[in-house]
C-alpha positions as CSV (number, residue, x, y, z in Angstrom):
1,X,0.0,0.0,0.0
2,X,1.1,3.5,-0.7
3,X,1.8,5.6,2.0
4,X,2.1,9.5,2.3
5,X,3.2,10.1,6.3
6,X,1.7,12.7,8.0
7,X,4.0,15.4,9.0
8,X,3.5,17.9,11.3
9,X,1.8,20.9,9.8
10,X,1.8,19.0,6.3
11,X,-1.4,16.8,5.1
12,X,-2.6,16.5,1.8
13,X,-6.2,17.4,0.8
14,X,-8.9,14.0,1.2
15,X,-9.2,11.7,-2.2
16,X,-12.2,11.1,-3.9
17,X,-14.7,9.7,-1.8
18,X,-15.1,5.5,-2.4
19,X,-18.3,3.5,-2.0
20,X,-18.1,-0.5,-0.4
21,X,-20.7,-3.0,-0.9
22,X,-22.5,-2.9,2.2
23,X,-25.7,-2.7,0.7
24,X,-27.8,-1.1,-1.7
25,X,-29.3,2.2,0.6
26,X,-26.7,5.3,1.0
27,X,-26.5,8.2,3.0
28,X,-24.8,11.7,1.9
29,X,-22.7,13.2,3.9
30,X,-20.5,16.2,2.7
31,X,-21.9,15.6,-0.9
32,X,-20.3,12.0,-0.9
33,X,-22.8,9.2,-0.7
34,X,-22.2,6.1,1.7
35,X,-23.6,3.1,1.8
36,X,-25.8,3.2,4.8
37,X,-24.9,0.0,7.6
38,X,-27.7,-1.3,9.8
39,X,-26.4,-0.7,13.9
40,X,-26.4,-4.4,15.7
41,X,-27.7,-2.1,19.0
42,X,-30.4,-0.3,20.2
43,X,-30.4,3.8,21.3
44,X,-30.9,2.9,25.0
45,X,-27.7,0.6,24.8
46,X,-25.4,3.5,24.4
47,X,-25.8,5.8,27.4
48,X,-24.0,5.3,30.5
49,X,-26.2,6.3,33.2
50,X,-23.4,6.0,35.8
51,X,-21.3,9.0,34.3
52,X,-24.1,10.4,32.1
53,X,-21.8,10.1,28.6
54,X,-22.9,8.2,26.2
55,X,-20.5,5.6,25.2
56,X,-20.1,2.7,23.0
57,X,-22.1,-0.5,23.9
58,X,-19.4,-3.2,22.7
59,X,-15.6,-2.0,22.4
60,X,-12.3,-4.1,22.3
61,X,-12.5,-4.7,25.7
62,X,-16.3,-6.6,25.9
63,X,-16.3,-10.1,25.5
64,X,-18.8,-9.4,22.4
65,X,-15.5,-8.4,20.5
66,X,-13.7,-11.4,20.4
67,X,-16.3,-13.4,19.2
68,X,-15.9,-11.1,15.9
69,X,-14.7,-13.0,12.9
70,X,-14.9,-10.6,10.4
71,X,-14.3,-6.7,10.0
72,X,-18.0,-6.2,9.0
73,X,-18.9,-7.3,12.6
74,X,-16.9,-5.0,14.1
75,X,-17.9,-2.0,11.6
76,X,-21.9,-3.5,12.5
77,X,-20.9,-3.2,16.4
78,X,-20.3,0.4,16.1
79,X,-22.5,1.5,13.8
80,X,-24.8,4.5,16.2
81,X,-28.3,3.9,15.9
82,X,-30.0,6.4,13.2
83,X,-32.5,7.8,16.2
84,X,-29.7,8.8,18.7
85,X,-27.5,9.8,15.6
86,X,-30.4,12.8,15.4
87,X,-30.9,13.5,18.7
88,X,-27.6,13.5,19.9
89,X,-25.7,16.6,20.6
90,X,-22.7,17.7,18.7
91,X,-20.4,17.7,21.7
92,X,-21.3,14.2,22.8
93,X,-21.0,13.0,18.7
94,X,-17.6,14.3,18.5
95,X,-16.7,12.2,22.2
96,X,-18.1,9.2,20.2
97,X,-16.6,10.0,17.0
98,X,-12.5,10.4,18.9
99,X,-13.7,6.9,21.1
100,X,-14.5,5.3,17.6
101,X,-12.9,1.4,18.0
102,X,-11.7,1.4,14.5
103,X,-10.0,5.0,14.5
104,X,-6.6,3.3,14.2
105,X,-6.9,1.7,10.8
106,X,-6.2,5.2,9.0
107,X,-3.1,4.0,9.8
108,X,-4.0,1.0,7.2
109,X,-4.4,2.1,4.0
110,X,-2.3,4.1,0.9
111,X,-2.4,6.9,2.8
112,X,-4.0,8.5,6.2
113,X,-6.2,10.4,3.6
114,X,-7.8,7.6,2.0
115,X,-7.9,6.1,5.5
116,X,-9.8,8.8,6.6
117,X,-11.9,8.1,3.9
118,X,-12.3,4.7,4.7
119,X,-13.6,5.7,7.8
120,X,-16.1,8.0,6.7
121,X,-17.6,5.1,4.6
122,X,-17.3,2.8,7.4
123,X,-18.8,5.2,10.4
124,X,-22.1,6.7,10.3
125,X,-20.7,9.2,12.9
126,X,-18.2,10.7,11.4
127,X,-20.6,11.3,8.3
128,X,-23.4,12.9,10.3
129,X,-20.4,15.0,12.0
130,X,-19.1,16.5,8.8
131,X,-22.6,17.3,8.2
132,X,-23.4,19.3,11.3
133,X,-22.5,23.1,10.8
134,X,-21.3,23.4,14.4
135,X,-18.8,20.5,14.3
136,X,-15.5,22.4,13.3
137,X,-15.7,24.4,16.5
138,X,-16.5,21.3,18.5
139,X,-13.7,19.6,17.1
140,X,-11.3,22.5,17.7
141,X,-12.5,22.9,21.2
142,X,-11.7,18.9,21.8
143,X,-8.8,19.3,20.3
144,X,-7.3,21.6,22.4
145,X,-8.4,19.3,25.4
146,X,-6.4,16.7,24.7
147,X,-3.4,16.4,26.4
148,X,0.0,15.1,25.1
149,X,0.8,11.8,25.8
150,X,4.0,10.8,27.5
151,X,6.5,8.0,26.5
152,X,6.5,7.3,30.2
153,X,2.7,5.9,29.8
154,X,4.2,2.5,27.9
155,X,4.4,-0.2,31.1
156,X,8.2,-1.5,31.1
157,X,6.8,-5.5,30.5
158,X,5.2,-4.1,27.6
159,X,8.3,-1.9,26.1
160,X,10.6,-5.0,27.0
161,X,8.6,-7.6,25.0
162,X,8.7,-5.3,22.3
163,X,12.3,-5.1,22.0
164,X,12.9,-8.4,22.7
165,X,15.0,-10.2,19.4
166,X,12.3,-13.1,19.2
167,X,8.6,-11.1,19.6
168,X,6.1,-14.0,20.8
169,X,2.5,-12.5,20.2
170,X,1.5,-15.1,23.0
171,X,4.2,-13.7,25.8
172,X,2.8,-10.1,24.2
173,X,-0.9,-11.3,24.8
174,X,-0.5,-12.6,28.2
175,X,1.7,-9.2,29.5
176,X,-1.6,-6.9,28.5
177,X,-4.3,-9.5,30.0
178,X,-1.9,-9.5,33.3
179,X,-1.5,-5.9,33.4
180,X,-5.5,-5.4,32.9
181,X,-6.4,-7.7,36.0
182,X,-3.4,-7.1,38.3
183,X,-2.8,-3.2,37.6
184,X,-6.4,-2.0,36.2
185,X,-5.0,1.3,36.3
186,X,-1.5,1.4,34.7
187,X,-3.6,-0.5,31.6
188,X,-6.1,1.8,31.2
189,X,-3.7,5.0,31.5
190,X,-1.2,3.0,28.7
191,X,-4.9,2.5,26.1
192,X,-5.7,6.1,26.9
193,X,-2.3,7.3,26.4
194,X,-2.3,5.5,22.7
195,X,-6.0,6.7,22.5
196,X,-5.1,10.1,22.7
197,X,-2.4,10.2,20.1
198,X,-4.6,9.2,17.5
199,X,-7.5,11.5,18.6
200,X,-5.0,13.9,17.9
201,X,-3.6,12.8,14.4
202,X,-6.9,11.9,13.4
203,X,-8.5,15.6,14.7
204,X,-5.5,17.5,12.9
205,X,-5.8,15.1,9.4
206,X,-9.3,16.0,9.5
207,X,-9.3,19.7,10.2
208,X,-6.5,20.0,7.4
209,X,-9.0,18.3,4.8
210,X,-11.3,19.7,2.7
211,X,-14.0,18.3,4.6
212,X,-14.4,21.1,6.9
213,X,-14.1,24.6,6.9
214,X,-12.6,27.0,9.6
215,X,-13.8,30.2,10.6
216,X,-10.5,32.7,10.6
217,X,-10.8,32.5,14.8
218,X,-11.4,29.1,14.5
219,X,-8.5,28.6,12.9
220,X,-6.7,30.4,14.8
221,X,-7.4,28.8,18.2
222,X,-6.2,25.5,16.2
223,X,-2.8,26.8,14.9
224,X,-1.9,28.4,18.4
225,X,-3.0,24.8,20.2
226,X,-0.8,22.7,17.5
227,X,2.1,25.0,18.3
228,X,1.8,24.6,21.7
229,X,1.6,21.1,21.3
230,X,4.5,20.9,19.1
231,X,6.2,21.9,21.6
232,X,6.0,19.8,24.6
233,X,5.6,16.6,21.6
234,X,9.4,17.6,20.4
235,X,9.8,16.2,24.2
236,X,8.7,12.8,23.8
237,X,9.4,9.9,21.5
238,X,5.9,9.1,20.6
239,X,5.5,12.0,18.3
240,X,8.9,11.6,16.3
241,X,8.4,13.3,13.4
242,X,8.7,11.1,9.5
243,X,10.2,12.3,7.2
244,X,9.3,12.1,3.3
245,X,9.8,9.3,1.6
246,X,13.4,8.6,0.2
247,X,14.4,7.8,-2.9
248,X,15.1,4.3,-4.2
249,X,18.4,3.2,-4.0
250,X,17.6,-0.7,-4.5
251,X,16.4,-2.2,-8.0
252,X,13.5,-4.3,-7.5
253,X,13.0,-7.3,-10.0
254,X,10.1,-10.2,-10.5
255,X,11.2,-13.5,-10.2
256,X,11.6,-13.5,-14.5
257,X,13.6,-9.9,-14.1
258,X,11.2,-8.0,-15.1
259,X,12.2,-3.9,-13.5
260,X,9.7,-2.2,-11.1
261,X,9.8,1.7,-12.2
262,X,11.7,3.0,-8.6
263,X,8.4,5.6,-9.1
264,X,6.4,2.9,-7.6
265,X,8.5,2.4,-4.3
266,X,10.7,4.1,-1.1
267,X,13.5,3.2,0.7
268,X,14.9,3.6,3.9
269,X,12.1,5.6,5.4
270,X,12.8,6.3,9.0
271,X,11.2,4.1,11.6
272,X,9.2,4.6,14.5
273,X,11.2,5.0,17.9
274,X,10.2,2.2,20.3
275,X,7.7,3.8,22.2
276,X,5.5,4.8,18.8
277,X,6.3,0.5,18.2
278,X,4.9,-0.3,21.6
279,X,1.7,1.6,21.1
280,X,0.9,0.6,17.5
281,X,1.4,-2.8,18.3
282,X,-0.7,-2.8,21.4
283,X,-3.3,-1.1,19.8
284,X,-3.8,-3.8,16.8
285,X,-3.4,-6.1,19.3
286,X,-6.5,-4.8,21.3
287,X,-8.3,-3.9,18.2
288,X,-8.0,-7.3,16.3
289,X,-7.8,-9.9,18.9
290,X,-8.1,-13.0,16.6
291,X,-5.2,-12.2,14.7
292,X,-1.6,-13.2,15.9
293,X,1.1,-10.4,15.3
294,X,4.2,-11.9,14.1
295,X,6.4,-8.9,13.7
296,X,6.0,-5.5,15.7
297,X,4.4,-2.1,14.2
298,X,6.8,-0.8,11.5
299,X,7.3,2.9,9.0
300,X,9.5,0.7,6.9
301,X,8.2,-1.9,4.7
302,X,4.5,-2.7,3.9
303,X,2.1,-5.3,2.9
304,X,2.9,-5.4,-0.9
305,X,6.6,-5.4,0.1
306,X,6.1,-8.4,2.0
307,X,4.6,-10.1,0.0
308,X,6.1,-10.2,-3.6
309,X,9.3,-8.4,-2.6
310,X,11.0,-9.8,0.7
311,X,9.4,-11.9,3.7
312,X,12.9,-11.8,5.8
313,X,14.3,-8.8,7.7
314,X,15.6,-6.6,7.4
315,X,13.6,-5.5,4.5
316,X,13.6,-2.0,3.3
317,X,11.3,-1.3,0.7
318,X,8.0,0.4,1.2
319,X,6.1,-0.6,-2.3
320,X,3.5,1.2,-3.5
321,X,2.1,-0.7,-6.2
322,X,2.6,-4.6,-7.1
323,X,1.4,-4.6,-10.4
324,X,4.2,-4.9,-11.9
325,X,4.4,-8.6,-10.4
326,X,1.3,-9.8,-10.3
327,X,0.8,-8.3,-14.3
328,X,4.7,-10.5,-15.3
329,X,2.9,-13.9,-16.1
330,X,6.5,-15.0,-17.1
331,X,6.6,-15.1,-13.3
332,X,3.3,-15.6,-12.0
333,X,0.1,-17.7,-13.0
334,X,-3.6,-17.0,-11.1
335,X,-4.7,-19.9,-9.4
336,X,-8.2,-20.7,-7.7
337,X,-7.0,-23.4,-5.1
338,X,-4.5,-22.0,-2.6
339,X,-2.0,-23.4,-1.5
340,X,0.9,-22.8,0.8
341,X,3.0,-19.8,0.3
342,X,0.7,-18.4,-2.7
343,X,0.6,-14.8,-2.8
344,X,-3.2,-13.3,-2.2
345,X,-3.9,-10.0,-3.7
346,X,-7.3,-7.8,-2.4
347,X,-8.5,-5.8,-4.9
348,X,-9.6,-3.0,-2.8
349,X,-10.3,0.4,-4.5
350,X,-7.8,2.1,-2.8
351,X,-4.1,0.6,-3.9
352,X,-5.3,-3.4,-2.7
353,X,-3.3,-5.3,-0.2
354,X,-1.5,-8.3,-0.7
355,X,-0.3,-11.2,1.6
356,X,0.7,-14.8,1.6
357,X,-1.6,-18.2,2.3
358,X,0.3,-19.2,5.7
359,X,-2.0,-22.1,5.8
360,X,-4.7,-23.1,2.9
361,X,-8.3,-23.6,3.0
362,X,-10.2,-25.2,0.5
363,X,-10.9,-21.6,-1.1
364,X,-8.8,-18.3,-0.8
365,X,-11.9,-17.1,1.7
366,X,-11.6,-20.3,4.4
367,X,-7.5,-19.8,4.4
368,X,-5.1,-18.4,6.8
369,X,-2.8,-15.3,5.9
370,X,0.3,-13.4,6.3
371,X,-0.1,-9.7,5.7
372,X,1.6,-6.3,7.0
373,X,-1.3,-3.6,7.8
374,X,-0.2,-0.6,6.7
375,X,2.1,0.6,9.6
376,X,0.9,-1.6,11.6
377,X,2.1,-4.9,12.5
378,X,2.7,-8.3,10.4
379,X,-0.4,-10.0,11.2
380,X,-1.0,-13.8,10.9
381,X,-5.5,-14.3,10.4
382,X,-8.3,-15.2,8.6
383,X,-8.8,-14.0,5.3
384,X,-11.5,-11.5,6.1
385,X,-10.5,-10.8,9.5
386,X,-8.8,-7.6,8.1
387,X,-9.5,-4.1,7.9
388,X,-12.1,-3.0,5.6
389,X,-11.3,-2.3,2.6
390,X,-9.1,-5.2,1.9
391,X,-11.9,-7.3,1.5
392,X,-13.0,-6.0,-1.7
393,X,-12.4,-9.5,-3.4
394,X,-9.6,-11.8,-3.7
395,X,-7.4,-12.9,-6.2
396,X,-4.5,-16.2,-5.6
397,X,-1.0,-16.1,-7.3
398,X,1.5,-19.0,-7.7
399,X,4.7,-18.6,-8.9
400,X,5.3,-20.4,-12.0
């Protein structure tokens, strides 16, 4: 997958709006049309009346979650009710929009653009938000509210397993179920710590897109926060800066020797410090907990790197397109059986994902796969246990 990192100050205006096949009724939002996703709960299921906030009914954390086998589930789970979505306030729809379960897979895609448009597809939310004329000052208000999250926030288990040479994702899993029933507190301040830095690289991707508009004051009250914030983030390692990717300096060939144009890849981009590993990892970890992680959270290679280019470390190629391979039938024939080590190719509308069959089904939909999400982590699942728009369709290649 393509990737265009967000740097501080720097984010490119949204892509064109994409539609998945959820069904056949749409909503508009922001004169895009989404397709509209029935909500698995009922209004009264989604206020707390203990603090008064209203708050989602099933999260990573409910015993609901992990019986999830598929992203649709999860996308179904959190969809808000289209009664409460009217009624509910502006202030409380922007709490529900930053607590969103899925927030972290902008992090997933071709770039955090499209996955901000992924999750305007996916969330019916953030498309009522964009559509409420009072939402850019509720968002500017909330994000000036949210503080900046310390490296010291990452338990030492958890930053130790993560730097181990040999990561076990069941050593990994064990750490955060101990921490969450021996130290209730230290857990919840690490998942609010990670919560908060994407609240606030999803707040500032969205109020630097052409899907809302800022009054001159409002803008103004958001530049002076972001400074501020700069600041004390120059202070910590979990908002090291990324620079732009690099230019190639490695030629990529298929198997046949066929040349990928170096237009189509990076190398070298910088990587994450340790503690931005730690978080990203944990947070998949919570987020998709019926997938094993194999390798940590990294900025330097991705899925379609993985897959056709280099499954060994270290490997340090981000690729942004794979057609090149999977177009060179010299080197590759389309199969419909899988079998071990085939390469699997999504055909999602924004740049696909790719993988490898770690174990195969009968079909490509009952196997078990290898894939890097995005920044995120090398993930070992089921085919459609993925984010969403990998599951576009499916396509099997074998080399020849």
């Amino acid at each position: 997958m393509k990737k265009v990192i967000l740097t501080v100050g720097v984010i490119f205006a949204l892509l064109t709006s994409v539609v998945f096949s959820y069904g056949a009724d749409s909503v508009t939002s922001g004169g895009s049309e989404f397709p509209k996703i029935e909500a698995m709960t009922q209004s009264e299921d989604w206020f707390d009346p203990s603090n008064g906030k209203y708050m989602f009914p099933i999260t990573p954390d409910s015993p609901e979650w992990k019986n999830f086998q598929t992203h649709n589930e999860m996308v179904e789970a959190c969809t808000i009710p289209e009664d409460l979505l009217k009624s509910i306030s502006t202030k409380d729809l922007i709490q529900l929009v930053l607590d969103y379960p899925l927030l972290n897979e902008f992090r997933c895609f071709n770039s955090y653009e499209e996955g901000l448009e992924v999750l305007k597809t996916n969330f019916n939310g953030l498309q009522e938000l964009l559509r409420r004329k009072d939402g850019a000052t509720g968002l500017v208000n909330a994000y000036c509210s949210i503080p900046v999250t310390k490296a010291s926030t990452i338990p030492q288990e958890v930053a130790n397993e993560v730097n181990a040479a040999e990561f076990s994702d069941k050593k990994f899993t064990s750490i955060l179920n101990q921490l969450k029933e021996t130290n209730r507190a230290e857990y919840n301040s690490f998942y609010k710590g990670i919560a908060d830095v994407n609240k606030t690289q999803f707040i500032e991707l969205l109020l630097s897109s052409e899907a809302i508009s800022l009054s001159s004051s409002e803008l103004k009250t958001y530049e002076n926060n972001f400074n501020l914030k700069e600041k004390l983030r120059s202070k910590t390692s979990l908002y090291k800066n990324s620079a732009n990717q690099t230019r190639a300096t490695i030629t990529l060939k298929t198997p046949s020797g066929k040349v990928v144009p170096t237009s189509l890849y990076a190398v070298d981009n910088p990587e994450f410090s340790s503690a931005q590993i730690a978080q990203i990892t944990a947070d998949y970890k919570r987020t998709y907990p019926n997938a094993t992680v194999l390798r940590n959270a990294s900025n330097v290679y991705n899925c379609h790197s993985y897959a056709w280019y280099k499954q060994s470390l270290p490997n340090r190629v981000w690729l942004n397109d794979c057609g090149t391979y999977r177009f060179d039938t010299n080197s590759y024939k389309v199969v419909t059986v899988p079998k071990g080590g085939d390469k699997i190719f999504y055909a999602a509308s924004l740049g696909g994902h790719s993988g490898i069959v770690a174990t195969a089904g009968s079909t490509a939909a009952t196997s078990t796969i290898k894939s890097k999400w995005g920044q995120g982590p090398l993930m070992q699942h089921k085919t459609l246990y993925v984010p969403s728009n990998y599951t576009a369709g499916t396509t099997l290649f074998r080399l020849r």
